[in-house]
C-alpha positions in Angstrom: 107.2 159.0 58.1 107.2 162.8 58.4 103.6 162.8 59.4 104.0 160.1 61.6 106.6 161.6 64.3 104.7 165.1 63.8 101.7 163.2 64.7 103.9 161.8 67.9 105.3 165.5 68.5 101.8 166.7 69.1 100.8 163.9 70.9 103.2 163.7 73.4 103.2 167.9 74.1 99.6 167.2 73.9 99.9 165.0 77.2 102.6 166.6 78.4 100.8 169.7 79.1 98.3 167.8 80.5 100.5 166.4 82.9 101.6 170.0 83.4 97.9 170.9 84.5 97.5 168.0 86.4 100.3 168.5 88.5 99.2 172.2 88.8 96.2 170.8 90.2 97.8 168.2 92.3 99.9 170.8 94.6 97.1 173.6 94.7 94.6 170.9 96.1 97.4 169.6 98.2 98.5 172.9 99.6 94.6 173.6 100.4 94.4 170.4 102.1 97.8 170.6 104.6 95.7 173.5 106.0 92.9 171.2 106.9 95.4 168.9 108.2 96.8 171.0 111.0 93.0 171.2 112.3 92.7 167.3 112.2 96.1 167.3 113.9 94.8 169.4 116.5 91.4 167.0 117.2 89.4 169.0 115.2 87.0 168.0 112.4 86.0 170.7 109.8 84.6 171.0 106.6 84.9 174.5 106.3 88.6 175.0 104.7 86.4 175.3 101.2 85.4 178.5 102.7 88.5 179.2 103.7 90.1 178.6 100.1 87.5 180.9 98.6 88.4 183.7 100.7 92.0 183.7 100.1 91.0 183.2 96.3 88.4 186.0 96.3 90.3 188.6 98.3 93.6 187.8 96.0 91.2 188.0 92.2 89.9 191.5 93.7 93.1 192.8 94.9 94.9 191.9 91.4 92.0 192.6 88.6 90.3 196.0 90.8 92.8 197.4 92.5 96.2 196.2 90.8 98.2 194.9 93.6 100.7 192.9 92.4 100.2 189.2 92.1 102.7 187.8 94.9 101.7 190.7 97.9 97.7 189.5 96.9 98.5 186.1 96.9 100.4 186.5 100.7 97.8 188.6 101.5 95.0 185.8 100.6 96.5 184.1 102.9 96.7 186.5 105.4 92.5 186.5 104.8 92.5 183.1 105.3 94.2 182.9 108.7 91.9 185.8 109.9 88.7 184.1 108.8 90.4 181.1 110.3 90.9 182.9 113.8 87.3 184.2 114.1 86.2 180.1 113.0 88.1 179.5 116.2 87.5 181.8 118.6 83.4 181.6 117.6 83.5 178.1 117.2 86.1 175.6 117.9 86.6 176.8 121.3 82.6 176.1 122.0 81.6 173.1 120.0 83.6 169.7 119.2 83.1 166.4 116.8 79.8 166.0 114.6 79.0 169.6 116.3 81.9 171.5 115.4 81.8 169.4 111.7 78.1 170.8 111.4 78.5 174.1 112.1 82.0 174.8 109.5 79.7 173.1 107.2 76.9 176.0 108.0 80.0 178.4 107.9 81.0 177.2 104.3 77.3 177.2 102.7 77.1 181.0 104.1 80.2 181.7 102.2 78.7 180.5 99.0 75.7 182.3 99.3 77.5 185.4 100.2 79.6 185.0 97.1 76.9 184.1 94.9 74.9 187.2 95.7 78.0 189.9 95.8 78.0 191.6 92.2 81.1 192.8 93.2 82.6 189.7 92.7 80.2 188.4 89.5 77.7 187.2 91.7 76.9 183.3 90.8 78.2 184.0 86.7 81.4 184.3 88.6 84.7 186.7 88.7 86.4 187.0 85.5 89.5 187.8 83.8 92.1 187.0 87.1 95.4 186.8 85.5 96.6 183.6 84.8 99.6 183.5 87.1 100.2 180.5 88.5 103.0 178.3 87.1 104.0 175.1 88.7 107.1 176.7 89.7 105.1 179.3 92.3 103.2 175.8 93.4 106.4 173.8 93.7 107.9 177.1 96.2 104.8 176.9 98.4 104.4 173.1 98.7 108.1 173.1 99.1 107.8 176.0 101.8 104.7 174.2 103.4 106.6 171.2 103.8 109.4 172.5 105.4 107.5 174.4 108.0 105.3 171.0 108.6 108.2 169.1 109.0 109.9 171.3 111.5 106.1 172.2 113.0 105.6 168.4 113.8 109.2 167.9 115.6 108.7 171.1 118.0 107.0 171.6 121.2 104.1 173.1 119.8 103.6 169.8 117.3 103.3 167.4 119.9 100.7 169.8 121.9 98.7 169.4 119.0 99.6 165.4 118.8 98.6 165.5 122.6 95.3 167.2 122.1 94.4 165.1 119.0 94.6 161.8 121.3 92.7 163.8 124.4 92.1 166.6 125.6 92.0 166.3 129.4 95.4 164.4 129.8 97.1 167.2 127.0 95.3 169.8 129.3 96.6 167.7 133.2 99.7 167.9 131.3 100.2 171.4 131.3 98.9 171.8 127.5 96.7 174.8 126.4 94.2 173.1 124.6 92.6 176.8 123.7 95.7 177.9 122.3 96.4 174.6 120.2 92.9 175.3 119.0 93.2 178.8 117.9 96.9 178.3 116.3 95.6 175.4 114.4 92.3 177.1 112.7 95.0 180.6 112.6 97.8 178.9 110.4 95.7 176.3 108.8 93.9 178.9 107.4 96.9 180.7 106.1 98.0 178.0 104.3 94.5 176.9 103.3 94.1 180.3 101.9 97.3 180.9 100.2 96.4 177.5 98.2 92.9 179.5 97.2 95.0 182.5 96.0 97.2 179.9 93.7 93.7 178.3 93.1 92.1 181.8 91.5 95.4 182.6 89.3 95.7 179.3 88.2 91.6 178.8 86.7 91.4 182.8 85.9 87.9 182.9 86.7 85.9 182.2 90.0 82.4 181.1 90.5 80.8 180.1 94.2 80.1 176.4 93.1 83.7 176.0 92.8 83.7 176.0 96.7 80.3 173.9 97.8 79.7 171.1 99.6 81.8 168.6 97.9 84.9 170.5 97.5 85.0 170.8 101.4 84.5 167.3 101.7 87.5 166.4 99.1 89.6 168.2 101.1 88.7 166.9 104.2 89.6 163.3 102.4 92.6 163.9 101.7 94.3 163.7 105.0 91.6 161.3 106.1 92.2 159.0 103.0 96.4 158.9 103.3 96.3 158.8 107.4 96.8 162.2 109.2 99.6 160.6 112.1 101.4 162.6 109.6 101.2 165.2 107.2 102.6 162.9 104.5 99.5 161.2 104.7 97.9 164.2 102.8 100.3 164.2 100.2 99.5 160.5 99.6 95.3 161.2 99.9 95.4 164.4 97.6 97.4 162.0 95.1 94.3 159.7 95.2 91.7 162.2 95.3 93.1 164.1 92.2 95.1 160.9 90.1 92.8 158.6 90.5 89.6 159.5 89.0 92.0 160.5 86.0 93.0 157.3 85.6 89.1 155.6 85.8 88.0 158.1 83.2 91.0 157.0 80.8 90.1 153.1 81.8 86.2 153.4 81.5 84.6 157.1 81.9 81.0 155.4 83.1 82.7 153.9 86.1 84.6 156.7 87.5 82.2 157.6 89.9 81.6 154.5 91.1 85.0 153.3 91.0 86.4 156.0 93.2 83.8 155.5 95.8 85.3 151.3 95.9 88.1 153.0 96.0 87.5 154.9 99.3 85.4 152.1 100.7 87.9 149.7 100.3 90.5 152.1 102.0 88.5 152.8 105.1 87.9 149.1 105.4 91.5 147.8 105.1 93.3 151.3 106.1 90.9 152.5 109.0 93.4 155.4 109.8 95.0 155.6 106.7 96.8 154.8 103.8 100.2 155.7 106.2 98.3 155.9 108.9 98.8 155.2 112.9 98.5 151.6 113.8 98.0 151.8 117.1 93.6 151.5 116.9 91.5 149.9 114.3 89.1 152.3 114.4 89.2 155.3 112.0 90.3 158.4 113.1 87.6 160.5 112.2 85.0 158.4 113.8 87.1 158.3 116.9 87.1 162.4 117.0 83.3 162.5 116.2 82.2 160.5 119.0 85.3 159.9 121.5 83.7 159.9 125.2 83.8 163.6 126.8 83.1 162.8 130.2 84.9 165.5 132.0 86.7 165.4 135.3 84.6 167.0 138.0 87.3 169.3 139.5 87.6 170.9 136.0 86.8 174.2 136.1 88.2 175.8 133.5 86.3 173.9 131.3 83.2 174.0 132.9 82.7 177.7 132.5 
């Protein structure tokens, strides 16, 4: 009987720790993924907030393990990286290219990242940055999704929030409206990329070591998902797509570990198919979100100038 309940003591610490991880995970990822969010809000498709993440998580593993700054000033300071990289996104891109285009080239920004930190031996190169303290404890994730949160909440209910709503459903009446679509823009890549960067920083000290494939093609796409997957009408939607994203291949491998793969994309098909703009998503069109940002008609009016230049 002894055996048995130590058996049960290590088994259940065993899985509690792993739920530990997982919900370690679960906020990093979703932290990462408001960022993305505020650009979607904004009418703006990017798969570049995987660069973004790597350079608040590079920029915080080389401020802690080479030049000792504490962990909490490189972690803010990450994120400061990632708003800055964010504003230069903006100001080269965002504010000259839109849908599929503007997707393309934060992809191309992304992939430049990766080869950038693949061939810095600074930073490890490709065999990666090593021993980055371990700092990260799900209470520090817990502050900044709570912190995150709050600023959402109060961002979405101000005048500013519903500019961005405005310019996410078009452009031309936000801007006949007195909007400053420019602005929205720049604000939106800006503090996105704070927040997308201090989720990289939490990211480096929660692994301990960095390697550029951590930040490639298909991580940019998960986090692009995430809102897409829960509905971004609202920034709840990315809590409920970054729960899918991270639980639910979890749960296939435990049911059948040859199927996880496949069963997560069903999973996604069948939610685009039945939940067009979301698991929470708007109502108010059938047809997804994304595909209406991608290739919504720009036919301009002819007495705008300002755009025209």
């Amino acid at each position: 009987m002894d055996a048995l309940q130590e058996l049960y003591r290590v088994f259940a610490t065993q899985h509690l720790w792993f739920l530990h991880d997982l919900l370690v995970d679960y906020g990093i990822f979703l932290c990462i993924s408001l960022g993305c969010y505020l650009t979607l809000m904004s009418g703006q498709i990017s798969i570049g907030h995987g660069a973004l993440a790597s350079v608040g998580a590079y920029l915080t593993a080389i401020l802690t393990v080479n030049l000792g700054f504490p962990v909490w000033l490189s972690m803010l300071l990450g994120g400061a990286a990632g708003a800055a990289v964010g504003l230069v996104v903006a100001l080269s891109l965002a504010l000259r290219l839109e849908g599929m285009y503007l997707a393309i080239a934060t992809f191309a920004v992304g992939e430049i990242l990766v080869v950038a930190w693949r061939n810095m031996d600074y930073v490890g190169g490709a065999l990666g940055f090593l021993r980055i303290p371990l700092a990260t404890t799900i209470w520090h994730v817990a502050i900044v999704v709570g912190a995150v949160t709050l600023l959402l909440w109060r961002f979405e209910r101000s005048h500013l929030g519903r500019a961005f709503r405005a310019t996410f459903h078009d452009e031309w009446t936000a801007m006949a409206m007195g909007v400053d679509v420019e602005r929205v823009k720049i604000y939106a890549w800006t503090l996105g990329g704070f927040i997308t960067g201090i989720g990289g920083a939490l990211y480096a000290h929660n692994l301990g070591v960095l390697r550029p494939v951590n930040f490639a093609f298909d991580y940019a796409v998960m986090i692009l998902l995430a809102p897409t997957l829960g509905g971004y009408y609202t920034f709840w939607g990315t809590y409920i797509g970054a729960a899918v994203i991270i639980f639910a291949p979890w749960i296939l491998n435990v049911t059948d570990p040859n199927y996880k793969r496949l069963g997560f994309a069903a999973l996604f098909v069948i939610i685009m198919v039945f939940r067009p703009q979301g698991i929470i998503g708007w109502q108010g069109s059938r047809k997804p979100a994304v595909l209406r940002l991608l290739f919504r008609d720009r036919a301009a009016p002819a007495t705008s100038e300002r755009r025209l230049r």
